[in-house]
N, C-alpha and C positions, 0 to 999 in steps of 0.2 A: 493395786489398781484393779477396777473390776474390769468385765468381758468388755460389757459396754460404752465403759469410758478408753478403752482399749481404741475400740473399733473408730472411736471418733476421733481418736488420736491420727491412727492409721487413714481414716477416712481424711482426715484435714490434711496431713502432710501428704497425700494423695493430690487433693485438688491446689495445695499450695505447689510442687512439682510440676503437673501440668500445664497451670497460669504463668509459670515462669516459664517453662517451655517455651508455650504459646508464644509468650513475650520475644522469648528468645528469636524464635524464628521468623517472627515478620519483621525484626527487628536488625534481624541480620541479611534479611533478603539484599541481592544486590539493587542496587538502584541503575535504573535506564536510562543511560545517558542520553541525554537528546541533545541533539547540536539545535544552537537555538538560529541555524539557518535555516535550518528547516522549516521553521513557522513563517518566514521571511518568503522560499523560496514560494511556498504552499498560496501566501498571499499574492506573492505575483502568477501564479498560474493563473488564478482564478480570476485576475487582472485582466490577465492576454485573453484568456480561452474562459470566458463567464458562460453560465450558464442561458441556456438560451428558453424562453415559452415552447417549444416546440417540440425539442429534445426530447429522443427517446430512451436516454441514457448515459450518464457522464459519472468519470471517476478520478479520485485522486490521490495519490498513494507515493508515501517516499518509502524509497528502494536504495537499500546498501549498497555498496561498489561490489561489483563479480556477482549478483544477483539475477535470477529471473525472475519473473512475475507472471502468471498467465492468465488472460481477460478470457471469459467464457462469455455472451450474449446471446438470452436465446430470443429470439427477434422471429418475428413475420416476415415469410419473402417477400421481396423488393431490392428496392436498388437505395440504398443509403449514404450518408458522406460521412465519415469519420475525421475527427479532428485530433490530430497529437499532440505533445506539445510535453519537452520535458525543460525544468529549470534545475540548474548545480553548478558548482564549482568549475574552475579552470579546468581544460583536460576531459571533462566527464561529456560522457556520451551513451545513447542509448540505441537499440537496432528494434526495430519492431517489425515484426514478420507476422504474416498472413496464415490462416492455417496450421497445422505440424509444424514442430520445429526442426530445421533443415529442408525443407519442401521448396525455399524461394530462397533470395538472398537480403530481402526484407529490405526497411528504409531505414538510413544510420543518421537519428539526432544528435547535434549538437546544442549542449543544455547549457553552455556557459554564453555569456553575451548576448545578442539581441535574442531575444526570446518570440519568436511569430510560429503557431503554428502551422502545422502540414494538414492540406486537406486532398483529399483522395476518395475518390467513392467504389463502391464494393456491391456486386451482386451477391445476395444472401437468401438461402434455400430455407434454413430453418435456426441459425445460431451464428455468430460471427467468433473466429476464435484467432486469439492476436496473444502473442508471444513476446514479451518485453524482456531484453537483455541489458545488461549496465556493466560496462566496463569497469576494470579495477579503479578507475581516479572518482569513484559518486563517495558519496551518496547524492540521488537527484529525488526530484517530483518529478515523477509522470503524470499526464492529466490526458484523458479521451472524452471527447463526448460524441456521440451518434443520432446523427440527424438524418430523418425517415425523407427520402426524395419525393416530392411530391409528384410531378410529372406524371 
């Protein structure tokens, strides 16, 4: 066999190795389980707490059981209303806290059953920063939106 039919041997069983690799590995990746209450909960957030023309900012995000999540907003001073609102399971509950975590003792939802959110308004300097906790029984949807006070 000559040099160069060599090389093309070694060069093909090179790129055959590879492609099966390749294959290999996306092939083995694990798959993400999604509970498919979560597209359920997600739609009834959006239900209760829709987006409003006005809004200066709104989010929505499912969150594991024992998780935190932390909202940075960076916003113009004024005085704003924030809207909470989580949906999940029996059991499952969320605490949303102002500022630092430990600084207050925050507000603790309850995501199972009637679902209405909390509104509360906030004087804000230059960013709003909200601290979302979820007890061991979630996975929840948390949903905020931030409405700029007119006044």
């Amino acid at each position: 066999m000559s040099e160069r039919m060599r090389g093309v041997v070694l060069y093909g069983c090179a790129a055959a190795l590879l492609a099966g690799g390749g294959t290999w590995w996306f092939t083995a990746a694990p798959r993400a389980e999604i509970d498919p209450q979560i597209e359920q909960w997600t739609q009834a957030a959006h239900r209760v707490l829709p987006d409003a023309p006005d809004q200066h900012e709104a989010e929505t995000v499912a969150l594991r059981g024992g998780y935190d999540h932390e909202v940075v907003a960076e916003l113009e001073p004024g005085k704003y209303w924030v809207s909470v609102l989580c949906v999940g399971g029996a059991s499952s509950h969320v605490r949303v806290t102002l500022g630092a975590a430990g600084t207050d003792s925050g507000l603790g939802l309850t995501c199972a059953g009637d679902n209405k959110p909390d509104v509360f308004s906030v004087g804000i300097a230059d960013r709003l920063r909200m601290q979302v906790s979820v007890n061991d029984a979630g996975p929840v949807v948390f949903r905020y939106a931030l409405l700029r006070d007119r006044d």
